[in-house]
C-alpha positions as CSV (number, residue, x, y, z in Angstrom):
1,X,34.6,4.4,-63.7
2,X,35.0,7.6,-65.4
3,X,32.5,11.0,-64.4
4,X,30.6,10.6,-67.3
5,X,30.0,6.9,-67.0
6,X,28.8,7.2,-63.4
7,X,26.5,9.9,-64.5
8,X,25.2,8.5,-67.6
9,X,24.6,5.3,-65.1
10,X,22.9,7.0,-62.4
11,X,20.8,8.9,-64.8
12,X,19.4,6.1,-66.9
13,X,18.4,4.5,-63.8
14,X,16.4,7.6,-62.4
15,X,14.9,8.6,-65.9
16,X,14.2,5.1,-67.2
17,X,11.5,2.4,-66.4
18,X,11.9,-0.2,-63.8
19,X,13.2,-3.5,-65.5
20,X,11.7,-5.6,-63.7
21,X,8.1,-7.9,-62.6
22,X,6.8,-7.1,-59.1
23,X,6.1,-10.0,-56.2
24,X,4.8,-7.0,-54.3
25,X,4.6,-3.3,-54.1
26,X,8.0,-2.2,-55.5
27,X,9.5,-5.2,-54.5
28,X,11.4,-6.9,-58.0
29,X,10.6,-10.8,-58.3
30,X,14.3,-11.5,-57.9
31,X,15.2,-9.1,-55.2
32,X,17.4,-11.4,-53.4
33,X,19.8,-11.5,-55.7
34,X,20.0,-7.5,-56.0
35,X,23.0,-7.1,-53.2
36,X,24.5,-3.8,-53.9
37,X,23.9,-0.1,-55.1
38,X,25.3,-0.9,-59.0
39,X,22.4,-4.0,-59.1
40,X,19.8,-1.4,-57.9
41,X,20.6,1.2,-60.6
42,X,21.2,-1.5,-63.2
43,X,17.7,-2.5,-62.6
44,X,16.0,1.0,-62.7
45,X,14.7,0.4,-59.3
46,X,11.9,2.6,-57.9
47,X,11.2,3.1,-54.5
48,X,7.2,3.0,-53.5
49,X,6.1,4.9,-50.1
50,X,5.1,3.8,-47.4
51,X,1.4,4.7,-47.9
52,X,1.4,2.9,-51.1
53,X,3.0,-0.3,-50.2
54,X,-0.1,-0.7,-47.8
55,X,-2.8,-0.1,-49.7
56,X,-1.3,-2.0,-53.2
57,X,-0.5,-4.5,-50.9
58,X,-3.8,-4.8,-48.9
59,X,-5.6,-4.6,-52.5
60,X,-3.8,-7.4,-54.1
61,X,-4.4,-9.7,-50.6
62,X,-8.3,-8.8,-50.7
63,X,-8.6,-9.6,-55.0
64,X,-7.3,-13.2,-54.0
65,X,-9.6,-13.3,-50.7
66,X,-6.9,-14.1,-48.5
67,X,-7.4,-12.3,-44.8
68,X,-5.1,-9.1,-44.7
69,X,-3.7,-10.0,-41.0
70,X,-3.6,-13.6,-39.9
71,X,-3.6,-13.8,-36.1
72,X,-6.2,-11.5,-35.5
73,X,-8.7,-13.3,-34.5
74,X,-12.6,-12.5,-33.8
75,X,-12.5,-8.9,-36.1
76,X,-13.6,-9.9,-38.7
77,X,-17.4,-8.4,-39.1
78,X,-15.7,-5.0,-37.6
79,X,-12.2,-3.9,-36.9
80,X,-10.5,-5.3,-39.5
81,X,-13.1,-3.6,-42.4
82,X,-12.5,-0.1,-40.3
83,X,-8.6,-1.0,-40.7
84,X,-9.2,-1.7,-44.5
85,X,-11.0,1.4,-44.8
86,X,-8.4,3.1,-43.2
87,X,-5.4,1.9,-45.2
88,X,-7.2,3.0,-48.4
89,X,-7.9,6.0,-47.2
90,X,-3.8,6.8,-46.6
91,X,-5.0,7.6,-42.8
92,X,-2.6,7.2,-39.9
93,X,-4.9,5.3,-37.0
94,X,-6.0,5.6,-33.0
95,X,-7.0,2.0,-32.3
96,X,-9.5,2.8,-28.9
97,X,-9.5,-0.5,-26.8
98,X,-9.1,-2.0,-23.2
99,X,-6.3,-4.1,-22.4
100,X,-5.5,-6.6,-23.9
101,X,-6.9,-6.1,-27.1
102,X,-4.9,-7.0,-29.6
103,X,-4.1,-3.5,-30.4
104,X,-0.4,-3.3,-30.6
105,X,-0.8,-7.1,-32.2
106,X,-2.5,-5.2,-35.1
107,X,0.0,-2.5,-35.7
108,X,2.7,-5.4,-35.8
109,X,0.5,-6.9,-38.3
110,X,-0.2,-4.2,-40.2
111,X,3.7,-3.9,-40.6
112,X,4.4,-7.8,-41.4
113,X,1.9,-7.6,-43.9
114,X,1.9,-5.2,-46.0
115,X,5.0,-3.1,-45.9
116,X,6.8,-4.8,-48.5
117,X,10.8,-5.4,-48.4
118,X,12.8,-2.5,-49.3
119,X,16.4,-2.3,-50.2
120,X,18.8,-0.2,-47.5
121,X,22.2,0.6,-47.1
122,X,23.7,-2.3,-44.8
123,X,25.0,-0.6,-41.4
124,X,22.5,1.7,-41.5
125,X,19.4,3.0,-38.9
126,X,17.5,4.7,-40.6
127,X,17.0,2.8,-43.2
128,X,18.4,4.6,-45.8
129,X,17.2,3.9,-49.4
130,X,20.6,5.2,-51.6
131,X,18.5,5.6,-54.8
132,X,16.5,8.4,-53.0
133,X,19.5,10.6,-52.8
134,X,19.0,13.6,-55.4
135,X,20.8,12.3,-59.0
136,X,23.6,14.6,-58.6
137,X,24.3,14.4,-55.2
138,X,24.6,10.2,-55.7
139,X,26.8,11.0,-58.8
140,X,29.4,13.5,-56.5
141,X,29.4,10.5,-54.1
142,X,30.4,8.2,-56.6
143,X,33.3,9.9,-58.3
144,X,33.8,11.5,-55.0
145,X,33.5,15.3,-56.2
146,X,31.8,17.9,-54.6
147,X,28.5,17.8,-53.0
148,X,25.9,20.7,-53.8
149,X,22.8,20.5,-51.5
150,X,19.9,21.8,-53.3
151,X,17.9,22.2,-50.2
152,X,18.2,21.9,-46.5
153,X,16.2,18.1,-46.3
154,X,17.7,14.5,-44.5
155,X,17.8,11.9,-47.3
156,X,20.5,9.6,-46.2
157,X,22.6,9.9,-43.1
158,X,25.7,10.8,-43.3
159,X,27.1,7.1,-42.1
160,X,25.5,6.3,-45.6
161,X,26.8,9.3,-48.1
162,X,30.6,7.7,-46.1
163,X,29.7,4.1,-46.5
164,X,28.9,5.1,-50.6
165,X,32.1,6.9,-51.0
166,X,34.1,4.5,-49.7
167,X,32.3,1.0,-51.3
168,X,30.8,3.3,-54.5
169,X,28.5,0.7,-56.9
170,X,29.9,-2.3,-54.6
171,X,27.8,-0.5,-51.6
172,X,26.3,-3.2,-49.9
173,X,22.3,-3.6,-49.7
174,X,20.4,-5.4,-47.4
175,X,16.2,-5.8,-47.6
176,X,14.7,-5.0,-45.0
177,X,11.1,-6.9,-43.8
178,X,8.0,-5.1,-43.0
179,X,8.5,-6.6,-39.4
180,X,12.2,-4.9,-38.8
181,X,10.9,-1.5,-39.6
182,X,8.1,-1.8,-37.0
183,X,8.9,0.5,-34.1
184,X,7.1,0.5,-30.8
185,X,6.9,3.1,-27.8
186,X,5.0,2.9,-24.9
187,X,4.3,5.9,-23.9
188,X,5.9,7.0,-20.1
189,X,6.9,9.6,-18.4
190,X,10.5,9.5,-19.0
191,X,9.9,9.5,-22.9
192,X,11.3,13.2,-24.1
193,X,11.1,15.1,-27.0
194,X,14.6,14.1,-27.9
195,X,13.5,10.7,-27.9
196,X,10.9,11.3,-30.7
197,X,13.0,14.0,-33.1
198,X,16.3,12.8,-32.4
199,X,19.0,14.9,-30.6
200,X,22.8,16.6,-30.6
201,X,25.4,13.8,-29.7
202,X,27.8,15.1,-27.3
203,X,29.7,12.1,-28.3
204,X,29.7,12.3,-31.7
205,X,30.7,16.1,-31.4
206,X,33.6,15.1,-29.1
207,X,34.8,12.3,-31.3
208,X,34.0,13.4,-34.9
209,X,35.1,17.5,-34.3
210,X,31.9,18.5,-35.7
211,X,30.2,21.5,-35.2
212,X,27.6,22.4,-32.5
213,X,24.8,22.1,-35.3
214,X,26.6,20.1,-38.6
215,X,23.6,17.3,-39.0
216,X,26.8,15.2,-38.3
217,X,26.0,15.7,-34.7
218,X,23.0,14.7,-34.9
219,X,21.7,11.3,-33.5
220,X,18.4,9.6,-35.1
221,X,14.8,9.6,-32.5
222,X,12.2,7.0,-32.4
223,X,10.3,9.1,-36.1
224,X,13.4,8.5,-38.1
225,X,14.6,5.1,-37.0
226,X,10.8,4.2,-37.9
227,X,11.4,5.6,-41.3
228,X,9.4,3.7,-44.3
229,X,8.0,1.9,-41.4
230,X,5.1,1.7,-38.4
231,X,5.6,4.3,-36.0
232,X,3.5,2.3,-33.0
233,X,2.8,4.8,-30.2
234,X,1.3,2.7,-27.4
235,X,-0.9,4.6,-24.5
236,X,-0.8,7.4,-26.4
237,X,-3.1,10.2,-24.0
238,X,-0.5,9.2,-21.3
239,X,1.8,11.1,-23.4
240,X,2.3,14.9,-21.9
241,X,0.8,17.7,-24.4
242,X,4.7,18.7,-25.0
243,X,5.7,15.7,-26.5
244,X,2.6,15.2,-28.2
245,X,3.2,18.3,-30.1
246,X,6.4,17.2,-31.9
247,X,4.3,14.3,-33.9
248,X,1.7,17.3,-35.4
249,X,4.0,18.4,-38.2
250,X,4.2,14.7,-39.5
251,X,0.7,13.9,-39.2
252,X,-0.2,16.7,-41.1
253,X,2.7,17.3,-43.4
254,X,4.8,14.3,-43.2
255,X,8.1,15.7,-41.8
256,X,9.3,17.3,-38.8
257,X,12.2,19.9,-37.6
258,X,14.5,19.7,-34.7
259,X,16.1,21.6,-32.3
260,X,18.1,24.7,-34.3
261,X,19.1,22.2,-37.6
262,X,18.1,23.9,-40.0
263,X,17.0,20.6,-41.7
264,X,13.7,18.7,-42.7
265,X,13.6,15.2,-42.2
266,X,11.0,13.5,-43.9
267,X,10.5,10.0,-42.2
268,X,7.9,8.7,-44.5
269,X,5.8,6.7,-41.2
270,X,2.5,5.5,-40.9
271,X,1.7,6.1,-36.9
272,X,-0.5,3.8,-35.6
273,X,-1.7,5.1,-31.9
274,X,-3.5,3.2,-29.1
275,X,-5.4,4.2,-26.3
276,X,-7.7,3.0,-23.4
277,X,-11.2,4.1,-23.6
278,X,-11.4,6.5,-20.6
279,X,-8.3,8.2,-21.6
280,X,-9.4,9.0,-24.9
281,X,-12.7,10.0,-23.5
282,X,-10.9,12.4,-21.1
283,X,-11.0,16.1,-22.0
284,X,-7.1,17.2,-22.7
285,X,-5.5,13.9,-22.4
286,X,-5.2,13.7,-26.4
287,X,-4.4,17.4,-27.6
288,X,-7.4,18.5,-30.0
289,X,-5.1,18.7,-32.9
290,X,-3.2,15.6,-32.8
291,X,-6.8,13.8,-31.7
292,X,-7.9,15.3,-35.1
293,X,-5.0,14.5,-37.1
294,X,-5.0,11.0,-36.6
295,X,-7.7,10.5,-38.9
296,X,-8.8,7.5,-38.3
297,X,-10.2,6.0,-35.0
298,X,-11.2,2.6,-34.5
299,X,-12.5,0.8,-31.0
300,X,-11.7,-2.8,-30.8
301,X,-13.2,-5.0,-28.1
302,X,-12.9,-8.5,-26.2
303,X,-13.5,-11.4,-27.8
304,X,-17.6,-11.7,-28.8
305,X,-17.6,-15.7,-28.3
306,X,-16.1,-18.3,-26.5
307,X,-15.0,-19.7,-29.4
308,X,-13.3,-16.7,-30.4
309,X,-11.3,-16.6,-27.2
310,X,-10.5,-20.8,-27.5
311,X,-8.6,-19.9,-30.5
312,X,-6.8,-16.7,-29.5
313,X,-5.8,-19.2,-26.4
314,X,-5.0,-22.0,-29.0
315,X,-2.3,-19.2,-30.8
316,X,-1.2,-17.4,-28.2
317,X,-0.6,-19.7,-25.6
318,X,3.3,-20.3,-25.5
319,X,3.6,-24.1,-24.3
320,X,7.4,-25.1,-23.4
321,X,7.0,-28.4,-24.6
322,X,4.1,-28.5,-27.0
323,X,5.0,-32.5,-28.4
324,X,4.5,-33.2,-24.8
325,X,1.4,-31.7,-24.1
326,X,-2.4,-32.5,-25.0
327,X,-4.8,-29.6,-24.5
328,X,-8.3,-30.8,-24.2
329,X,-11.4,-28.9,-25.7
330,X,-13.5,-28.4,-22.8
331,X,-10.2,-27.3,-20.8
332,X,-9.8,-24.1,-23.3
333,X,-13.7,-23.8,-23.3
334,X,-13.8,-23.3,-19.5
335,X,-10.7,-21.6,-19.2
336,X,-12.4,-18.5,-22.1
337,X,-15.7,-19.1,-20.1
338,X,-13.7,-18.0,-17.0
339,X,-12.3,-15.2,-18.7
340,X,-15.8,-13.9,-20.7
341,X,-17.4,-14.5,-17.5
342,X,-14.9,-12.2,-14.8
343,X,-15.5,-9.5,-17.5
344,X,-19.3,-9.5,-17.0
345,X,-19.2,-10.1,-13.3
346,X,-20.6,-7.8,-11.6
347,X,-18.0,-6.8,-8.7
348,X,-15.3,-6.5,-11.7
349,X,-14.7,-3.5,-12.5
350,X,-15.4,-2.9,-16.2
351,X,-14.0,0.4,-17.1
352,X,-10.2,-1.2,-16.2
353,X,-11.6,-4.9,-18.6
354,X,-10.2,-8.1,-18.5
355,X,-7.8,-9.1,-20.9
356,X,-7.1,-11.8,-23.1
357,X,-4.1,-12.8,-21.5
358,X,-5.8,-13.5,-18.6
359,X,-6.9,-16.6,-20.9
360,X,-3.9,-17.2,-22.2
361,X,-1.7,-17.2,-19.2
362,X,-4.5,-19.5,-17.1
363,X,-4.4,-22.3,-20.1
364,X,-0.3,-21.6,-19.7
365,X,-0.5,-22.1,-15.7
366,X,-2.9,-25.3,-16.3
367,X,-0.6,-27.1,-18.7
368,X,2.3,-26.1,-16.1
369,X,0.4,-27.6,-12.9
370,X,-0.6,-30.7,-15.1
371,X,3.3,-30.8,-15.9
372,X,4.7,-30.4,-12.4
373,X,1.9,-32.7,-10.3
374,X,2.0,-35.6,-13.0
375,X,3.5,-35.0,-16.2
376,X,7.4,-34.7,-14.9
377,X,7.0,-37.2,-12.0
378,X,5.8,-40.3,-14.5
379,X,7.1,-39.7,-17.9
380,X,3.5,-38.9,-19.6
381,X,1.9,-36.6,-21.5
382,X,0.7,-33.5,-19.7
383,X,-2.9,-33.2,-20.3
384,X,-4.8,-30.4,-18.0
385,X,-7.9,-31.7,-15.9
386,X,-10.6,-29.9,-13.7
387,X,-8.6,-30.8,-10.5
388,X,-5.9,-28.5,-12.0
389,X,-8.2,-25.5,-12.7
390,X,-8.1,-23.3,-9.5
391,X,-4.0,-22.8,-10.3
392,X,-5.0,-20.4,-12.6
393,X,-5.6,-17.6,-9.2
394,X,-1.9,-16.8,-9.7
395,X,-2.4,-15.7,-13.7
396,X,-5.7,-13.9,-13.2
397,X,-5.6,-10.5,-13.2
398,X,-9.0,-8.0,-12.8
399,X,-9.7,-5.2,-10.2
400,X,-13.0,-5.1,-8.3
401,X,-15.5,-2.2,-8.0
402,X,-18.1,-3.1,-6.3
403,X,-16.3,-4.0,-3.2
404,X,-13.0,-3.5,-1.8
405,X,-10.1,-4.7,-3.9
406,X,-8.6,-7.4,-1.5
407,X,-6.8,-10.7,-3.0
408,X,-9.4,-12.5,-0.7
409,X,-12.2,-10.4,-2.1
410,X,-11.0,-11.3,-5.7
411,X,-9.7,-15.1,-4.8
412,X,-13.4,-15.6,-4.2
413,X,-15.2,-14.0,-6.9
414,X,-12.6,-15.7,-8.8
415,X,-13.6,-19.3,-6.8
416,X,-17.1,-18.7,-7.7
417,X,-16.3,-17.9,-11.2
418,X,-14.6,-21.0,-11.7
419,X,-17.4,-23.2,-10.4
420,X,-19.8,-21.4,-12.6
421,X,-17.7,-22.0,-15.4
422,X,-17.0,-26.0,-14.5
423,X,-20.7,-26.4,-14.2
424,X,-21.3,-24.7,-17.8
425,X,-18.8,-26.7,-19.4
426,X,-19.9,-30.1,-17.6
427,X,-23.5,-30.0,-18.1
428,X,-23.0,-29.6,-22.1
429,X,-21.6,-33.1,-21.7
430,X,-24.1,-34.3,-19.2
431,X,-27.3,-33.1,-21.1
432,X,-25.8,-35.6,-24.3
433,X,-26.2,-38.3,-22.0
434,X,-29.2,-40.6,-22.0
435,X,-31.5,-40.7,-18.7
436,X,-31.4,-44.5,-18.6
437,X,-27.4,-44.1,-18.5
438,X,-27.8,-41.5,-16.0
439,X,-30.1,-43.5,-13.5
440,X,-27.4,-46.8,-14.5
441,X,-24.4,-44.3,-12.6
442,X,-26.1,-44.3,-10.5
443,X,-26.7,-46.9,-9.4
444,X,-23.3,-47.7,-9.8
445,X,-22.9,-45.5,-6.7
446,X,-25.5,-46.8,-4.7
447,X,-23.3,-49.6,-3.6
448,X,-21.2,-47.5,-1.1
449,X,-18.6,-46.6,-4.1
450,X,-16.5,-43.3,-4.2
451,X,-14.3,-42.3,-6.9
452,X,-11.1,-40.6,-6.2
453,X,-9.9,-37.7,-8.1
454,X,-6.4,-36.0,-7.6
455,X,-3.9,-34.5,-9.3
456,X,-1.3,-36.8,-8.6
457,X,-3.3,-40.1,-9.5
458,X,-2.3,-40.9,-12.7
459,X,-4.6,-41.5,-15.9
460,X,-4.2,-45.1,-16.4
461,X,-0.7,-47.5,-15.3
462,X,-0.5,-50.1,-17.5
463,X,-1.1,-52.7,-14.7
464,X,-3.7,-53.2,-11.9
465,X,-3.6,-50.3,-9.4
466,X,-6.9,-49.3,-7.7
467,X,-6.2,-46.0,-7.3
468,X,-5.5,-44.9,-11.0
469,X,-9.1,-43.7,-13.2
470,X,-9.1,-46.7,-15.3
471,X,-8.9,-49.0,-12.7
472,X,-11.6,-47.3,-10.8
473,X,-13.5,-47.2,-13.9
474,X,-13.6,-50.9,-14.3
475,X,-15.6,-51.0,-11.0
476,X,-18.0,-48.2,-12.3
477,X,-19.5,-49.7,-16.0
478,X,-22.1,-47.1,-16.2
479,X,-19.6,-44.2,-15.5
480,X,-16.9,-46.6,-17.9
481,X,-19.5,-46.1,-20.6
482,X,-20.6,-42.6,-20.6
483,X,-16.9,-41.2,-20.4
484,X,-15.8,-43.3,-23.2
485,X,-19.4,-42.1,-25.1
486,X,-17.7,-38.5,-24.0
487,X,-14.4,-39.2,-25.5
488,X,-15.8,-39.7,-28.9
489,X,-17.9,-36.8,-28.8
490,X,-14.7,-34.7,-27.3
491,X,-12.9,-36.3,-30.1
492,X,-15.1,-34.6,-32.6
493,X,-15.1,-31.3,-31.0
494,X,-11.2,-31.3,-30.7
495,X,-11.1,-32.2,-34.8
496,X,-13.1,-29.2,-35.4
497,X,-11.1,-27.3,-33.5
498,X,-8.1,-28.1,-35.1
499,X,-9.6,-27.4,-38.6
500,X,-10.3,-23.7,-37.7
501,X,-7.0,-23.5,-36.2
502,X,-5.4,-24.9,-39.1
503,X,-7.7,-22.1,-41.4
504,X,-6.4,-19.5,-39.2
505,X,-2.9,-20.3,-39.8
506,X,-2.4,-21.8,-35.7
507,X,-0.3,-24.7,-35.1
508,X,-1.9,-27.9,-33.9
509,X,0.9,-29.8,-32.2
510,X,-1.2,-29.4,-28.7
511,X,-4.4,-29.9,-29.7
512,X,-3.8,-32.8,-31.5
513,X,-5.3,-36.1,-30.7
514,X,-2.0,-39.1,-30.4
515,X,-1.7,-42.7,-29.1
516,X,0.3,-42.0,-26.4
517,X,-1.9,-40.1,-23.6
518,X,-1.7,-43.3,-21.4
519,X,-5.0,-42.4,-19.8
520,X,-4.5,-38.9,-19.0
521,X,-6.9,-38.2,-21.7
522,X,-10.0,-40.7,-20.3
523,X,-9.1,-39.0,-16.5
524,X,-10.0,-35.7,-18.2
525,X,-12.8,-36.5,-19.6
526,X,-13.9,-38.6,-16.2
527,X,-13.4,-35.3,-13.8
528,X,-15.8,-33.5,-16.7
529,X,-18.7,-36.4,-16.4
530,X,-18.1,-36.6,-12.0
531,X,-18.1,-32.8,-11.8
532,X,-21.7,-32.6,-14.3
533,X,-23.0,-35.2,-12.2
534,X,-22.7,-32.9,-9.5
535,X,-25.4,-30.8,-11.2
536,X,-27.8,-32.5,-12.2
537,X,-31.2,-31.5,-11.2
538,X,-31.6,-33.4,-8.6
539,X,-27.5,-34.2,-7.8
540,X,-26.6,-37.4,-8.4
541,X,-23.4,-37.1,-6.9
542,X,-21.7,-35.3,-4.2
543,X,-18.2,-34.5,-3.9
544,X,-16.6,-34.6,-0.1
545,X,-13.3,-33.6,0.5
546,X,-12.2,-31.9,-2.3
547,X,-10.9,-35.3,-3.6
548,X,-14.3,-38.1,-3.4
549,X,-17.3,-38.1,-5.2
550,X,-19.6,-40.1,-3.9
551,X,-23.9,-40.4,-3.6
552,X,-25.7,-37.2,-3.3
């Protein structure tokens, strides 16, 4: 193609408007088709920044009422309005939270959601964007003439200005997700400056010949490989003030210098920074004016119900074999009462929290235990029980303050915690129960009976065995009838947990109800009605040996 042809293309594309309908900010309704550089300028494509993306995006998402960032769960009445308000307001964001959090979970979906697909230059890293490149520095690529810089600034790499002269209009472009231009640092020691601005290649001046300073030499940091992304900067105060430093320029001005190049690279990033409350609160940890540069800071907490924390257990909980496993409501209730409950405790230290994954790795050891003691062994369906709750010692994770932080100090605040927690739980199923059907168990006792419990006796065997729960059931007709009472009422409970998972966008398979629990299900439930009767005011039962529960 002729000098004047490329440059009559190239400049219609620049000059003219965008032929095309939008799916989303700057994103054409048929963009999967658009594959290389000629489709983009045939199309008049126009880039949209970063800053715009998210707030077009997060406007058109609240006009149809649909929640902004599915999987955060629990913010609704708060963090997520301060986040909106944020976005609208173009401000890069401190998110001020414990552990565990959900803080770097937001800035992930912050970028999934609303950072729409934009088309770069495949090969790539810094996401280069070809129709950015000044109109007659893309033309002198193209008809591979002479390049005159009109000012010192990083538009494309210089991988990409080769890639274009070699492929011209047949340049290959790849869109690139929201999600892949997410970039996350947790902030350590080791991190360096380099690391943030980029630094001079040895290797590439060995290799390529290039001079000492020739931006050829020059290898991309964490700002630019993040550009027309999420810069996440995790832990930010632990930071030192020298590093911190090198992000001021682009908080305030959007671009940054390095080193002696005596170019400006404009990396067009959102930063999203987190840190724990008594580091931000600390004088100097933050420097004054990044802390004021980030213009927007917003605390987010722990879960404010248990029923927030069931279904941040319900999605987050990574189960191996999810078809072969049945979680029970009152299992995630009393693993999140656990959880809500070590963060109030008193000898917990409340300044370090408790996180969330304490929750979710305890429902993940359960289903684990309930696997290796039964589940493996027989060929059922593993479906946690009480007798498989005090596993969970090995997931739990919490300092103590008020006394000294042994793992026996904390294995037995954490035994007492649990045994708060099971009587909670148990007594919500207990109190449904009728007095007359309380005084018929018993009775049912009275006549020198013990049930066994254990996590190696299975639900239910298909044939007579005295030692499986339906079998013992059959001898206990009172106890028969209030757990299968329970199981109905567990049943509803577990349906209406399912719908709100299924609101929120959370996969079902185990929490779903199935024919094929061969009792595991009914021996749930039965440890949940044995342990409320331990309760009771007075006891009805007693349990002896870890294993029997017999007359009180």
């Amino acid at each position: 193609m002729s000098y004047s042809r490329v440059q009559e293309t190239v400049h219609r594309s620049y000059t003219s408007k965008p032929k095309y309908s939008e799916i989303m900010s700057g994103v054409p309704e048929d963009y999967e088709q658009i594959r290389t550089l000629g489709d983009l300028l045939n199309i008049c494509y126009k880039h949209v920044n970063v800053q715009e993306q998210m707030r077009s995006n997060l406007i058109a998402k609240l006009k149809k009422g649909e929640h902004p960032f599915p999987g955060i769960i629990g913010y609704n009445d708060d963090v997520v309005p301060a986040i909106n308000r944020a976005i609208l307001s173009g401000h890069d964001m401190l998110l001020v939270g414990q552990i565990g959090q959900a803080k770097t979970k937001i800035a992930e979906a912050i970028a999934q959601n609303l950072l729409s697909p934009i088309p770069i230059v495949r090969g790539t890293i810094t996401s280069d964007i070809p129709i950015l490149i000044p109109e007659d520095e893309l033309v002198a690529l193209l008809t591979d003439t002479e390049i005159s810089r009109t000012k010192p600034e990083f538009v494309v790499s210089p991988e990409c200005e080769d890639i274009i002269q070699a492929n011209k209009l047949e340049t290959k472009i790849d869109w690139v997700s929201g999600a892949d231009r997410y970039k996350y640092i947790l902030s350590t020691p080791d991190i360096s400056v380099k690391d943030l601005v980029g630094q001079i290649d040895a290797i590439k001046i060995a290799k390529k010949g290039v001079e000492l300073y020739n931006i050829e030499s020059y290898s991309a940091g964490q700002l630019l490989q993040a550009r027309h992304g999420i810069l996440c900067i995790d832990e930010l105060p632990v930071l030192d003030p020298r590093k911190q430093v090198s992000l001021l320029s682009v908080l305030q001005e959007g671009k940054f210098t390095t080193g002696a190049y005596p170019i400006v690279f404009k990396p067009d990033v959102r930063i999203i920074a987190t840190a724990n409350p008594i580091d931000y609160t600390h004088s100097g940890k933050i420097i004054e004016p990044l802390f004021d540069r980030l213009r927007s800071h917003i605390d987010t907490h722990y879960p404010k119900t248990v029923e927030d924390e069931m279904l941040i257990i319900t999605q987050e909980a990574k189960i191996a074999d999810a078809k072969n496993v049945m979680l029970p409501v009152f299992m995630i209730k009393t693993i999140a009462k656990i959880t809500q409950m070590t963060r109030v405790h008193h000898d917990v230290n409340h300044d370090k929290g408790v996180s969330v994954r304490m929750s979710v790795h305890s429902m993940e050891m359960v289903v684990g235990e309930a696997e290796r003691t039964r589940s493996i062994i027989y060929g059922i369906k593993a479906v946690p029980r009480f007798c498989d709750i005090h596993c969970i010692h090995q997931s739990s994770k919490f300092e103590l303050a008020e006394m000294e932080d042994t793992r026996q100090n904390r294995k037995n605040v954490l035994d007492s915690i649990i045994e708060s927690a099971l009587k909670e739980v148990s007594l919500e199923y207990i109190q449904r129960l009728a007095p007359e059907q309380l005084t018929k168990v018993k009775n049912d006792f009275a006549k020198n009976k013990t049930f066994q419990v254990s996590q190696t006796i299975v639900g239910g065997s298909g044939k007579r065995v005295d030692s499986d729960y339906e079998s013992q059931l059959s001898k206990f007709p009172a106890l028969k009838q209030a757990v299968n009472e329970t199981i109905a009422r567990v049943e509803q409970e577990q349906k209406q947990l399912i719908e709100q998972a299924l609101q929120l966008g959370i996969k079902t398979d185990n929490i779903s109800l199935s024919q094929d629990l061969n009792g595991e299900f009914t021996a749930s439930v039965t440890e949940v009605i044995l342990e409320g009767l331990r309760h009771t005011q007075p006891p009805l039962l007693d349990k002896k040996d870890t294993n029997f529960y017999d007359l009180a």
